[in-house]
C-alpha positions, -999 to +999 in steps of 0.1 A: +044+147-155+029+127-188+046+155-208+073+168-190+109+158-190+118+134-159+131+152-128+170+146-125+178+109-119+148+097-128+147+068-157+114+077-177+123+044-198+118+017-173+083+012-161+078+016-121+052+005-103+039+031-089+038+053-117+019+022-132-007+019-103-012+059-104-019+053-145-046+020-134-061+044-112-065+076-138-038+096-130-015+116-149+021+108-132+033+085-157+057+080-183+048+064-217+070+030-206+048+029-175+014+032-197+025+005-219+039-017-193+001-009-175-013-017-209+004-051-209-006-059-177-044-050-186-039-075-217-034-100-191-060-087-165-088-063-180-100-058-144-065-042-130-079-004-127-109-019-110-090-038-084-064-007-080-095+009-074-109-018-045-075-015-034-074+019-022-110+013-010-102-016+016-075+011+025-096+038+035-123+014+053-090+003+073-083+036+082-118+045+091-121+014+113-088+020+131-094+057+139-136+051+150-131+020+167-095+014+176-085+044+190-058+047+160-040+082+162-009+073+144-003+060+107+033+050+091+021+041+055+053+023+041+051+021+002+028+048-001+027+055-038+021+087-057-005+105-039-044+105-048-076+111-033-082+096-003-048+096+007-046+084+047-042+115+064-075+129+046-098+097+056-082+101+089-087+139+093-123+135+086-130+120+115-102+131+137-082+165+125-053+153+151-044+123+133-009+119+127+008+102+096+041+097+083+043+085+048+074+063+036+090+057+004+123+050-014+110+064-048+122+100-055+094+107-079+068+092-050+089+118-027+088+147-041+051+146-053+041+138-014+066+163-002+048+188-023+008+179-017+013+181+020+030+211+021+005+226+044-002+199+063+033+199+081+017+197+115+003+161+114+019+146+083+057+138+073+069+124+042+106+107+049+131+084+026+129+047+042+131+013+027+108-013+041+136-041+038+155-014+068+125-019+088+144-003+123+158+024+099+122+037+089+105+034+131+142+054+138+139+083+113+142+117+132+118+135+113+093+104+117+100+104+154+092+142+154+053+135+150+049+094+157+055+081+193+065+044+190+058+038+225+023+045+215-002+018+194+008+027+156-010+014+122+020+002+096+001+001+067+019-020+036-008-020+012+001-038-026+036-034-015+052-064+004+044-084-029+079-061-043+099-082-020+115-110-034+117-143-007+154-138-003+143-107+011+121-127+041+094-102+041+078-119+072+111-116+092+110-076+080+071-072+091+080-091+122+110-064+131+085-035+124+062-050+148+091-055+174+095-015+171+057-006+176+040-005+213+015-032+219-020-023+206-007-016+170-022-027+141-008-041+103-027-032+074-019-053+043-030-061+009-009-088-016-013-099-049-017-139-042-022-165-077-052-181-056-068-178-091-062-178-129-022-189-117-011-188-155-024-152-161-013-140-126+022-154-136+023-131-169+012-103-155+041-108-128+062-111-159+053-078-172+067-062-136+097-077-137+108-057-164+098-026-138+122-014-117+106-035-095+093-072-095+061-087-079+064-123-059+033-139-059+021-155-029-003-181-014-030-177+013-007-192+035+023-174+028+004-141+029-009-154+062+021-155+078+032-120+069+007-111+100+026-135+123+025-119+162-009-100+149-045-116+159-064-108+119-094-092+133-128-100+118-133-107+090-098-126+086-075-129+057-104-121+025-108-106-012-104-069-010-145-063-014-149-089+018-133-067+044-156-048+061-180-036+032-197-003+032-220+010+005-188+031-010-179-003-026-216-022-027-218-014-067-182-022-070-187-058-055-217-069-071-202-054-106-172-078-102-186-109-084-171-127-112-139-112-114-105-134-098-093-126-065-060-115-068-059-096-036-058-108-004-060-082+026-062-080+063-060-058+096-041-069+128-039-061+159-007-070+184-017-084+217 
């Protein structure tokens, strides 16, 4: 896409953030106002492609962990991104070919590369418009409901994307209706930028996304605690991204950046 003219009604002049995170983590679905504005952001934090990086590693631990030990058969990842490897559906399908997902977005460019990577994989995985501030709207999709039973435990996953909600926007409320939606049993996955550490820097670096076409809200432990409110965090709690659940995929990765800030918070609950 790098050197391609943008698909209809697509603004290749404002950074987004998920191009931007696709560009942290090596990809090539980006525009040059998303490199520079990843560029910025690197000024600011050097360590950004790592912790995209650790990112989608404490995601596929979480899937791993839900389908081996939970019993986990159904995934609605809202926010998902532009696809890369190690999407959920492929950690899932390793252990379990069965596993359902649905995968939700409001970006077109997000949709239409999904749409197109999991063309043949239309039997256990969906790709549907939904906006996570229309919680109900997403749980009530037809095509979603065609391959996820609600009245079954479901995994919402909102990985590094609640932190696009402003407060006006009382994310906890929203995570709190999706929960309301979901049988009992379900789990939430979620990482969130937090400025636990290096607050100046994490505040510039949030300045840099709000001339995205979406802004980041940083958040406190606390604040970010309460996202999982009605969930019971399951060990090991509300921790850095290298702290939940290691394996050795990510042993090198946490003893090369023992030094490096935070920034990410994540967790797994599980509703009584």
């Amino acid at each position: 896409m790098a050197d391609d003219a943008p698909p209809p009604g697509i603004d290749a002049g404002v950074p987004n953030p998920a191009r931007m995170y696709n560009y942290f983590l090596g990809g090539k679905d980006n525009f040059a106002a998303d490199r520079e504005a990843a560029e910025r952001i690197m000024k600011v934090a050097p360590e950004a492609p790592a912790l995209a990086r650790r990112n989608r590693a404490f995601l596929r631990r979480a899937v791993r962990h839900l389908v081996a030990e939970a019993g986990i058969r159904q995934f609605v990842d809202i926010g998902t991104g532009l696809p890369t490897e190690g999407s959920v559906h492929e950690v899932a399908h390793e252990m379990d070919p069965g596993v359902r997902v649905a995968y939700v977005d409001n970006d077109p460019v997000v949709l239409a590369h999904s749409q197109a990577l999991l063309s043949g994989t239309t039997a256990t995985t969906v790709t549907v418009h939904g906006d996570l501030r229309r919680p109900e709207e997403i749980l009530a999709d037809p095509e979603l409901r065609s391959l996820i039973d609600v009245s079954e435990p479901v995994a919402i996953l909102l990985v590094a994307v609640v932190h696009f909600l402003t407060d006006d926007d009382k994310p906890a409320e929203l995570v709190a209706r999706l929960r309301e939606c979901v049988a009992p049993g379900s789990h939430l996955v979620l990482s969130h930028v937090t400025d636990e550490e290096r607050a100046g820097d994490a505040r510039e670096g949030a300045a840099v996304y709000r001339q995205a076409s979406s802004g980041v809200t940083l958040r406190s432990r606390e604040q970010i605690h309460e996202l999982f409110g009605g969930f019971r965090l399951i060990e090991p709690g509300l921790v850095p991204l290298d702290e939940w659940r290691p394996d050795d995929e990510n042993l090198l990765a946490r003893q090369a950046g023992r030094h490096l800030p935070t920034w990410f918070l994540c967790g797994v609950g599980r509703t009584p």
